[in-house]
C-alpha positions in Angstrom: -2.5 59.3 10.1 -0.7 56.1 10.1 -2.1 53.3 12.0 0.4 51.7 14.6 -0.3 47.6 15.7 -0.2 46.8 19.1 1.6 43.6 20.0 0.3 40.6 21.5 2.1 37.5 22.8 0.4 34.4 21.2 -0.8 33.3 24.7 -2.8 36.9 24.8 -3.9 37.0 20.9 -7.7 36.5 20.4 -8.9 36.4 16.8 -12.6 37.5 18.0 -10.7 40.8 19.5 -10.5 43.6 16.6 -7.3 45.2 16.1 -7.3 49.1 17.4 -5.5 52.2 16.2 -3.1 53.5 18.0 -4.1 57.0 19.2 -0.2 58.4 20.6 1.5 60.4 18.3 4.0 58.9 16.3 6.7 57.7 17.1 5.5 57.6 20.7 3.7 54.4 21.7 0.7 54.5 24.2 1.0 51.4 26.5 -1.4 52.7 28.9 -4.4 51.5 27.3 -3.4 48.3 26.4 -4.9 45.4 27.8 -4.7 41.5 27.6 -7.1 39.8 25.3 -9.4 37.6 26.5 -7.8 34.0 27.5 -11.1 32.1 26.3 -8.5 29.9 24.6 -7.3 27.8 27.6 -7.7 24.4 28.3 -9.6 23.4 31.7 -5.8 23.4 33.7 -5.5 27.1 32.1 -1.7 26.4 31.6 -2.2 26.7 27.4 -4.0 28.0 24.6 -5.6 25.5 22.6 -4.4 24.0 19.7 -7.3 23.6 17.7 -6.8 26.4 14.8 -3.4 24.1 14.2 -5.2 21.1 13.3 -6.1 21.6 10.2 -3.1 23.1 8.8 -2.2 21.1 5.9 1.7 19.6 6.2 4.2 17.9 2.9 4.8 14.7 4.2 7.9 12.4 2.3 9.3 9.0 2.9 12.8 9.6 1.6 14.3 6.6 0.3 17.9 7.5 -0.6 19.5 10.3 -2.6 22.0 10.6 -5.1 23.4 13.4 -7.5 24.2 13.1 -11.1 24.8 15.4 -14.1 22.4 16.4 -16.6 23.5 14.1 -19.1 23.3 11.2 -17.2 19.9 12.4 -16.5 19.2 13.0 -20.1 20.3 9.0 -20.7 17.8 7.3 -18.0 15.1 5.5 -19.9 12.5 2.8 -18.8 14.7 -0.2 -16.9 17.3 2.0 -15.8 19.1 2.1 -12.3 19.8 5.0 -9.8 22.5 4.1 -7.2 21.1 5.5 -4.5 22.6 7.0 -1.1 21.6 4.3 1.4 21.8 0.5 1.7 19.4 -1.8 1.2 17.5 -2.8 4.5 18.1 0.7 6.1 15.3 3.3 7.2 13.7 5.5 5.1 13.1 9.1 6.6 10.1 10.7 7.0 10.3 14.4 6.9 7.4 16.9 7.6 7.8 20.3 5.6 11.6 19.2 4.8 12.6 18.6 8.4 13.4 14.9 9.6 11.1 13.8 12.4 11.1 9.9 12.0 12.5 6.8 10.3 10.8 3.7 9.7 10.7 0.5 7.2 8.7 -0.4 4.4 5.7 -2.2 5.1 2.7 -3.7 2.4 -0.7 -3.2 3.8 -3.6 -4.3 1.7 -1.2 -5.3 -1.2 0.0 -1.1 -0.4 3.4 -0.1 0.5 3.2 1.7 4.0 5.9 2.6 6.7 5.8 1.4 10.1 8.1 4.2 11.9 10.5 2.7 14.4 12.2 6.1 15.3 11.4 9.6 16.2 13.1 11.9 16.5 13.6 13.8 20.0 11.6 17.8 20.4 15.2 18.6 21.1 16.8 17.3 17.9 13.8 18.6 16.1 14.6 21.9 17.5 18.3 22.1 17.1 17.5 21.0 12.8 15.5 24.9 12.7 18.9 26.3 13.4 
C-alpha cells in the first residue's frame, strides 16, 4: 500500500506532530480527517510562527570587491606582484551578498588593525524579492 502525505501550510506544520498514512484509496484523498496541527509555535500576539529553528541555519556570506573576466592564458601568466583590473572604481561600495543574492553595500573599514565593512546600504525586502525571480 502506498503511503500518501498530507499537506500542511508552514503556519500549521508542527515538527512534534508525526506524519500519518493516508487511509482513502488511491488516488482518492480523505480530507475529512484532517486537522490543523497544533499552533504552539506562535509568538504572544499569535499573528506568527516563530522563527527560532531559522536561527541557526548557517548562510555564505561575501564582500565582493569587483569582478573581471579573462582567458585562461592570462590566468595561466599571473604570478606573485601581478594586477587584476577589476570591474569597479576605486572608492565605490563593495557588495555584500548572502547565499549569492545582494542584500547590502558598504566601505572598507580597519578594526583592530582588521579589514571590516561598515554597510551604508541595504537593500529594500522588495528588491530582495524581485532578485529570486
Amino acid at each position: 500500500m502506498a503511503a500518501t502525505l498530507k499537506t500542511q501550510t508552514v503556519e500549521d506544520f508542527s515538527w512534534d506532530t508525526p506524519l500519518e498514512e493516508d487511509s482513502a484509496p488511491k488516488g482518492q484523498p480523505d480530507v475529512s480527517s484532517q486537522k490543523p496541527a497544533p499552533t504552539e509555535d506562535r509568538t504572544k500576539e499569535g499573528s506568527r510562527p516563530s522563527l527560532d529553528l531559522l536561527l541557526d541555519v548557517p548562510l555564505e556570506i561575501t564582500a565582493e570587491l569587483g569582478r573581471t573576466r579573462m582567458i585562461i592564458n592570462d590566468l595561466l601568466q599571473l604570478g606573485q606582484g601581478s594586477v587584476i583590473e577589476l570591474n569597479k572604481l576605486a572608492g565605490e561600495p563593495l557588495e555584500i551578498l548572502v547565499n549569492q543574492k545582494l542584500i547590502a553595500r558598504g566601505e572598507v573599514v580597519v578594526v583592530n588593525e582588521k579589514f571590516g565593512i561598515r554597510l551604508t546600504d541595504i537593500i529594500s525586502p522588495m528588491e530582495r524579492i524581485k532578485q529570486l525571480g
